[in-house]
N, C-alpha and C positions, 0 to 999 in steps of 0.2 A: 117606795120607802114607807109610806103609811102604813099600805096594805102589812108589809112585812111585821114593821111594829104592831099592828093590831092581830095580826094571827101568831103573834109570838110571844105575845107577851100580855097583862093584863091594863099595860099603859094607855089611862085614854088619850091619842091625839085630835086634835082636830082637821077640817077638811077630808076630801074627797080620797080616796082611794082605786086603785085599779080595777077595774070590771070585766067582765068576761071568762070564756074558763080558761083562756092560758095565762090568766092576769097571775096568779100564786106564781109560777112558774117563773115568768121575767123578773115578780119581786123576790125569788131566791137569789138573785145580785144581791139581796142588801140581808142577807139571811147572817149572816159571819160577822158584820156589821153592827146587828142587834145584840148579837154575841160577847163584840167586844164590850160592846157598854151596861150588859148586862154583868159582864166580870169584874168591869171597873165599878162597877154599883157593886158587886159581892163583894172584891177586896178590900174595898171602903169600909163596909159592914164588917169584916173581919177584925180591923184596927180596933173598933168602938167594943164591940162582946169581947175580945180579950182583955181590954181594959173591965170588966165588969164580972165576966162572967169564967168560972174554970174551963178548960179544951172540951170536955164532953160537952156539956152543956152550950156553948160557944158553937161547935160544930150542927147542933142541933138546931138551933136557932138559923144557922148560915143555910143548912138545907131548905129548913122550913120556907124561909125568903124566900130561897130560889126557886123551889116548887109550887108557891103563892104567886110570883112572881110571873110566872108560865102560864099558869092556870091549867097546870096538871096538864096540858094537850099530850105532852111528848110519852107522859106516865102512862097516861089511857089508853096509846098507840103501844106502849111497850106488853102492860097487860092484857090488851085484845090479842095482839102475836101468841103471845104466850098460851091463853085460852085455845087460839086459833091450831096450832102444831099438836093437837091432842086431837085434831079429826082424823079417820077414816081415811078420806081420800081429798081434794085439792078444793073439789065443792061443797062437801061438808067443814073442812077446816073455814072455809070465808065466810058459809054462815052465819058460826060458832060465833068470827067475828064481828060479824055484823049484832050480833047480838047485844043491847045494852047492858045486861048484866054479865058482873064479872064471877069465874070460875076460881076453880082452887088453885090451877098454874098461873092466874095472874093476880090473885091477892099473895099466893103463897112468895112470888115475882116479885112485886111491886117490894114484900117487906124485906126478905132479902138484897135489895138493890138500894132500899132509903139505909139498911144498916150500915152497907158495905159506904155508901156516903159519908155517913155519919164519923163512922171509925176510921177513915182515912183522912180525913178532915180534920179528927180530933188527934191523929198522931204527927201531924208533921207541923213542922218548927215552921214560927212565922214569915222569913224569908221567901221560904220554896213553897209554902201555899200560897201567897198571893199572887205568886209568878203562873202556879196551878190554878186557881180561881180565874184569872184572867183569861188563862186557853182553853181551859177545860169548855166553856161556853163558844168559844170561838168553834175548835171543831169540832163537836158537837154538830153544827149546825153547815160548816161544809160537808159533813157525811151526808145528807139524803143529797145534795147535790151531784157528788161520785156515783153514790148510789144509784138517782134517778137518772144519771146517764149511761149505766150499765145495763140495768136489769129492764125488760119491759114490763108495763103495767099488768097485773092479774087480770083485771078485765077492760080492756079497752074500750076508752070512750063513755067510763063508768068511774064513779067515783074522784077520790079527793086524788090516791096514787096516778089515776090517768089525765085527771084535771092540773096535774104538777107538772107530769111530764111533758105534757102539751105545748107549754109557755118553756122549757128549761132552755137552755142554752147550753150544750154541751162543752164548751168551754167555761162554764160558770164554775163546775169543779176544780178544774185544771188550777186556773188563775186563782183561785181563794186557797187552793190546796198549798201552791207556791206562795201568795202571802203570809197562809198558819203559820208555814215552815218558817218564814224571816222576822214573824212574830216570835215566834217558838226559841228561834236562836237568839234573839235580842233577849228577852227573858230570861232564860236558863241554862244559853251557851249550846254547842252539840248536845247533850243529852236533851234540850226543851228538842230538838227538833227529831231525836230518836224517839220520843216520847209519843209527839204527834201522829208522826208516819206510822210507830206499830200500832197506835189507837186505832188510827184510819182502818192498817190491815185488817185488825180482830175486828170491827164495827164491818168491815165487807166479809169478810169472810161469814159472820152471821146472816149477813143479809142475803150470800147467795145461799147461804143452807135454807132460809125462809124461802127463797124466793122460789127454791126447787119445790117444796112442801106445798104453797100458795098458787104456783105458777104463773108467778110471777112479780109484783111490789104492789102494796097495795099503801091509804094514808096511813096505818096503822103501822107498816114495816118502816115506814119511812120516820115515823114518831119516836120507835124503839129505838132507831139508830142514833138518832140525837141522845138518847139516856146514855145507849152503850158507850158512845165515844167521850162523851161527857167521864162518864163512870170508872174506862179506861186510862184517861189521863191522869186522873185522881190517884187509882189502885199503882200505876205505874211509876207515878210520882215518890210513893210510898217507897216501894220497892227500889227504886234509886237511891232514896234517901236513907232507907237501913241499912242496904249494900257499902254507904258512902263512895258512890258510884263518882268519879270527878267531873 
């Protein structure tokens, strides 16, 4: 649980954490968990800036949080992908990512994906975003679990993606996937749990187009997926809510 909370967030805990390389892996149990309390912390923050602040400016703020909050990990995993899917061939794309500096597919990335944040956060009625806030973290963060139990590592026995896989539990998806869902439907009835599932979909279905490109998952694929599902729920939510979907 430390470990999880320290690689996931910028909260100091105290005490020791998990060691070794498959130690990330076994703390993906408590990955959905970090999730949830980080939604509970966002929808918190939502009540306070709409008292104060108009929905643009409120929605801004509530991103800024949450991507402080992170410490950018998941951002810098989404824009290395994106850099990375611009190589040649599978070993020049992992270089690209390995690279510290970021390119024009992941600056261009990054601000496309904080807008689409921003604007769906600032369009929906307070109700259905805090029920959103609340999942949207959650699965987010069961996706690299799905994930790292599907696809194999781009380089084995290298890196953060084959340091994950290592320690995973491939039931770790499964069971947090069947939790989302019962969170999902306490929240927002069938549609929170229509919501989640096609998130999950579109966040795999990218991951195997990456992972065909990369060959394989690398930490960086695994970062993006937490934005995309995160981001998915958000855009889906919307789109529910203007449909006035029941």
């Amino acid at each position: 649980m430390i470990l999880a909370v320290r690689f996931l967030t910028i909260v100091p805990v105290p005490g020791r954490d998990g060691a070794g390389p498959s130690a990330l892996g076994r703390a993906a149990w408590w990955f959905p968990i970090v999730g949830l309390g980080l939604g509970a912390a966002l929808a918190g923050a939502a009540r306070v800036v709409d008292v104060w602040t108009p929905p643009l400016v409120g929605a801004a703020l509530l991103v800024t949080g949450w991507k402080v909050a992170t410490g950018g990990i998941h951002l810098d995993g989404l824009a290395d992908s994106l850099d990375g899917l611009a190589g040649s061939d599978a070993g020049r794309r992992l270089a690209i990512m390995r690279d510290s500096r970021i390119g024009v597919f992941g600056a261009t990335g990054l601000v496309l994906v904080l807008i689409l944040f921003v604007a769906a956060l600032a369009e929906l009625a307070a109700p259905m975003r805090s029920g959103l806030l609340l999942l949207a973290p959650v699965v987010g963060r069961v996706t690299p679990l799905l994930v790292g139990a599907w696809l194999r590592p781009a380089t084995p026995g290298q890196g953060l993606g084959a340091a994950f896989a290592a320690g995973l539990s491939p039931w770790a998806g499964c069971v947090h996937a069947v939790a989302g869902l019962a969170l999902a439907t306490w929240l927002l009835g069938p549609r929170g749990a229509a919501i989640a599932a096609v998130a999950w979909s579109l966040a795999l279905l990218w991951a195997g187009f990456a992972g065909r490109r990369f060959g394989g998952v690398t930490g960086d694929v695994l970062g993006a997926v937490v934005e995309l599902g995160e981001l998915a729920v958000l855009l889906l939510g919307t789109i529910v809510a203007h449909r006035g979907t029941p």
